[in-house]
MDAnalysis code that builds the backbone (N, CA, C; Angstrom):
import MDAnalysis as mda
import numpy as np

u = mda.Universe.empty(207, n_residues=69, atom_resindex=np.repeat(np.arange(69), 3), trajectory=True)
u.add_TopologyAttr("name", ["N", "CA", "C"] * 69)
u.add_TopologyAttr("resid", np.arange(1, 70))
u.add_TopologyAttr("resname", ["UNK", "UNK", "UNK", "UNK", "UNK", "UNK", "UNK", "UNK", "UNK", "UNK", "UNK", "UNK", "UNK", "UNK", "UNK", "UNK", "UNK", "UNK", "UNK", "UNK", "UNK", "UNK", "UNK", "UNK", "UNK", "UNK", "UNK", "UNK", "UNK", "UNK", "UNK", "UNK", "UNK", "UNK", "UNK", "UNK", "UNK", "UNK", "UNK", "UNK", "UNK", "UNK", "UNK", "UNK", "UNK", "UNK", "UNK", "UNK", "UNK", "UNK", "UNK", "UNK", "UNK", "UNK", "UNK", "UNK", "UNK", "UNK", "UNK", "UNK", "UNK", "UNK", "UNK", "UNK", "UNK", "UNK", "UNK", "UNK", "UNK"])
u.atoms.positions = np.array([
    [45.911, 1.205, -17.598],
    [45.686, 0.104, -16.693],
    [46.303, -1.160, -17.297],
    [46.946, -1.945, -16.668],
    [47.557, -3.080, -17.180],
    [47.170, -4.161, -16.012],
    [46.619, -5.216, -16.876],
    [46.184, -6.200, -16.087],
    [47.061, -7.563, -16.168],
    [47.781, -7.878, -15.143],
    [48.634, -9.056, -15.275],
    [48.013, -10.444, -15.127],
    [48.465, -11.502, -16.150],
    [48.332, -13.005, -15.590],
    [48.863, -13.625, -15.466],
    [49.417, -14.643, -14.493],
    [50.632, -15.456, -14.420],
    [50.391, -16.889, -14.346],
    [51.087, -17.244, -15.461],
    [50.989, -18.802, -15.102],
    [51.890, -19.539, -15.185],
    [52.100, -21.043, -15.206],
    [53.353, -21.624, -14.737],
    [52.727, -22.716, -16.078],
    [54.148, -22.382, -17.026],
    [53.875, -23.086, -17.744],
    [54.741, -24.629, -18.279],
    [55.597, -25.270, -17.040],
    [56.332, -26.109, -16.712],
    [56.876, -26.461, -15.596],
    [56.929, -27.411, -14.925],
    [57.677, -27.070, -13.594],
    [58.483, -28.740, -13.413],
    [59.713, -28.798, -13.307],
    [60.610, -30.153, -13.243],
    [61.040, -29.919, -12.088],
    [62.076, -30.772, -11.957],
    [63.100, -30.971, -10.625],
    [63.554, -29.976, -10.291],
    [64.146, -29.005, -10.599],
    [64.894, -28.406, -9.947],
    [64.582, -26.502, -10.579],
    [63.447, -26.403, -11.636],
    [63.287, -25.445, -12.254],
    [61.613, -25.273, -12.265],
    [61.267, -24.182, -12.660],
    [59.832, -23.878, -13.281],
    [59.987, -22.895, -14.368],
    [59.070, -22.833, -15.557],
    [59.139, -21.871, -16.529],
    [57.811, -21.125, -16.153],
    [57.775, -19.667, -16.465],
    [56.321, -18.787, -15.909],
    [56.517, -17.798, -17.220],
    [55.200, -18.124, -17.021],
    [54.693, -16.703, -18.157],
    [53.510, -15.739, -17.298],
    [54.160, -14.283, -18.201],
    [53.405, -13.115, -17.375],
    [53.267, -12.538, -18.868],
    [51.509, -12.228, -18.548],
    [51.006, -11.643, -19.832],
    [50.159, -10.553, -19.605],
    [50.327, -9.003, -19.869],
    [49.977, -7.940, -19.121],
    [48.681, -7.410, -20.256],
    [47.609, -7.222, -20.276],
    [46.783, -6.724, -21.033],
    [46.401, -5.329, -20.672],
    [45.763, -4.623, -21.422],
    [44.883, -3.556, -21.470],
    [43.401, -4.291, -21.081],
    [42.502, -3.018, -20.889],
    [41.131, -3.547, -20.360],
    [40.118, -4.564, -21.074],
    [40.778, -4.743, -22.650],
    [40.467, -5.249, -23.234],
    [41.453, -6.600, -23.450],
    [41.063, -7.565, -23.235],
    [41.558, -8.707, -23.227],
    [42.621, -9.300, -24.849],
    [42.459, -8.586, -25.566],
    [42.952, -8.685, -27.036],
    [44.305, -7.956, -26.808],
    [43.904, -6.806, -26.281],
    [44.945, -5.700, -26.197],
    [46.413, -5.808, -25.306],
    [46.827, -7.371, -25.542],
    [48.124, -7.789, -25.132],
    [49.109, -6.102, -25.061],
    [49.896, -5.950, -23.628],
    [50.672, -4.708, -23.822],
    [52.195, -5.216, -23.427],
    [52.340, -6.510, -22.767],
    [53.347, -6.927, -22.587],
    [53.542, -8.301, -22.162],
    [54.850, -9.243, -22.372],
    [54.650, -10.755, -22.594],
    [56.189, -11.478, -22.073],
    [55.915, -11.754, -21.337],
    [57.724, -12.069, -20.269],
    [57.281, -13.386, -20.072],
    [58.628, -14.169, -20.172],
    [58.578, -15.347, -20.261],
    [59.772, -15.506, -19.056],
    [59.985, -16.618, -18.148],
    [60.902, -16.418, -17.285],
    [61.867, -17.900, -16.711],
    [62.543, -18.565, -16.585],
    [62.800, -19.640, -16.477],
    [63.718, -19.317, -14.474],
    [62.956, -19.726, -13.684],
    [63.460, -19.977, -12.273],
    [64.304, -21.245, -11.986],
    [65.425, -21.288, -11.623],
    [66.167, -22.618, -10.990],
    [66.105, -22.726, -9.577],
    [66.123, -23.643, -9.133],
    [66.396, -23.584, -7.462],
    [67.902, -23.875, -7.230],
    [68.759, -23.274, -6.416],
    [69.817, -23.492, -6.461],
    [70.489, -23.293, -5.359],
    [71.849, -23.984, -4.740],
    [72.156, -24.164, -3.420],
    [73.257, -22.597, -3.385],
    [72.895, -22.278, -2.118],
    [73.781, -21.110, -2.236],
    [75.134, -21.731, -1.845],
    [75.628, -22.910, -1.143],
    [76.591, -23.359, -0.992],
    [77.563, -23.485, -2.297],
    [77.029, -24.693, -2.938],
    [77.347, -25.023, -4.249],
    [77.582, -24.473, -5.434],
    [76.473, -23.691, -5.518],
    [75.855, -22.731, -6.834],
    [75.655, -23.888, -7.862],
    [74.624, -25.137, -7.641],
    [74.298, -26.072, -8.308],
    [72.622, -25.817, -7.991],
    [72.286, -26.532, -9.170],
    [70.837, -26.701, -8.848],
    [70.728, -28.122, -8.001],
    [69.520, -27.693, -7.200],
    [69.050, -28.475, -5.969],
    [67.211, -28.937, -6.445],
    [66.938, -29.922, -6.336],
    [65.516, -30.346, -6.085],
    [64.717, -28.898, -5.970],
    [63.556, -28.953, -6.120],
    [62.384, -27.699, -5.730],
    [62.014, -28.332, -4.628],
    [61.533, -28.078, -3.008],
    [60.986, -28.404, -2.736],
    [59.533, -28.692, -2.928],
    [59.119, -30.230, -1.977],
    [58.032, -30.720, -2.665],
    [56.643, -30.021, -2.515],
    [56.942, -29.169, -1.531],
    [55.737, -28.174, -1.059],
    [55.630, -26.837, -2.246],
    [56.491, -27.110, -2.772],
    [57.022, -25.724, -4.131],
    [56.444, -26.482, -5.070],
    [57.132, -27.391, -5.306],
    [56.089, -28.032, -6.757],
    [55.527, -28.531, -7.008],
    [54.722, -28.847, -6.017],
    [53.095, -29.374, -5.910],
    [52.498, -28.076, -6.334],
    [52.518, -26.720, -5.274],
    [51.748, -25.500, -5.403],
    [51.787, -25.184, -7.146],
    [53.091, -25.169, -7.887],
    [53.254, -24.927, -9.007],
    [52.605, -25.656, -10.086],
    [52.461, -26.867, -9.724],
    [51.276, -27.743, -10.552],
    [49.982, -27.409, -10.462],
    [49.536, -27.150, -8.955],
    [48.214, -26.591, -9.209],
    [47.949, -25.027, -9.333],
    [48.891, -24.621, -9.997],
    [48.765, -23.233, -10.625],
    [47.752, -23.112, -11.471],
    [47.436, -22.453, -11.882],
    [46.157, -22.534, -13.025],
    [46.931, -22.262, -14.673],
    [46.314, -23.427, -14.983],
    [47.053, -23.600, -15.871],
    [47.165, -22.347, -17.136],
    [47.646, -21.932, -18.170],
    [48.135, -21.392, -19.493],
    [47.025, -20.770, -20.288],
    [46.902, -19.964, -20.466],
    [45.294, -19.340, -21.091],
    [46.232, -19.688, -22.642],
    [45.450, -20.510, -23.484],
    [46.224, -20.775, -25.266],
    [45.988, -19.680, -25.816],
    [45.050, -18.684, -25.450],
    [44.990, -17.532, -26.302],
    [45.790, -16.472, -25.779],
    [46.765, -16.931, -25.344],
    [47.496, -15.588, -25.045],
    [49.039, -15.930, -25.209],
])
């Protein structure tokens, strides 16, 4: 059984950083640990574009970073 948690552990203009931390039933028993960096980006351009503001509001009130993990 692997239990996932995700949290958002930065979020700027045009990016967010997320962490996914997969445990066993036991909360110690870390089984896997992905770190991920998202851009928003124009498919026109292939530049990064603003997040929308409805995107990174939600991403702020993500719940924040468990420090023990």
């Amino acid at each position: 059984m692997l239990r996932p948690a995700l949290s958002v552990d930065r979020t700027g203009t045009s990016s967010c950083h997320l962490r996914l931390v997969g445990t066993g039933p036991d909360p110690s028993d870390v089984r896997v640990r992905i770190t991920a960096l998202l851009v928003c980006t124009s498919l026109d351009s292939d530049r990064s574009v603003p997040l929308p503001d409805d995107v990174r509001t939600a991403m702020r009130d993500w719940p924040a970073p468990d420090p023990n993990r």
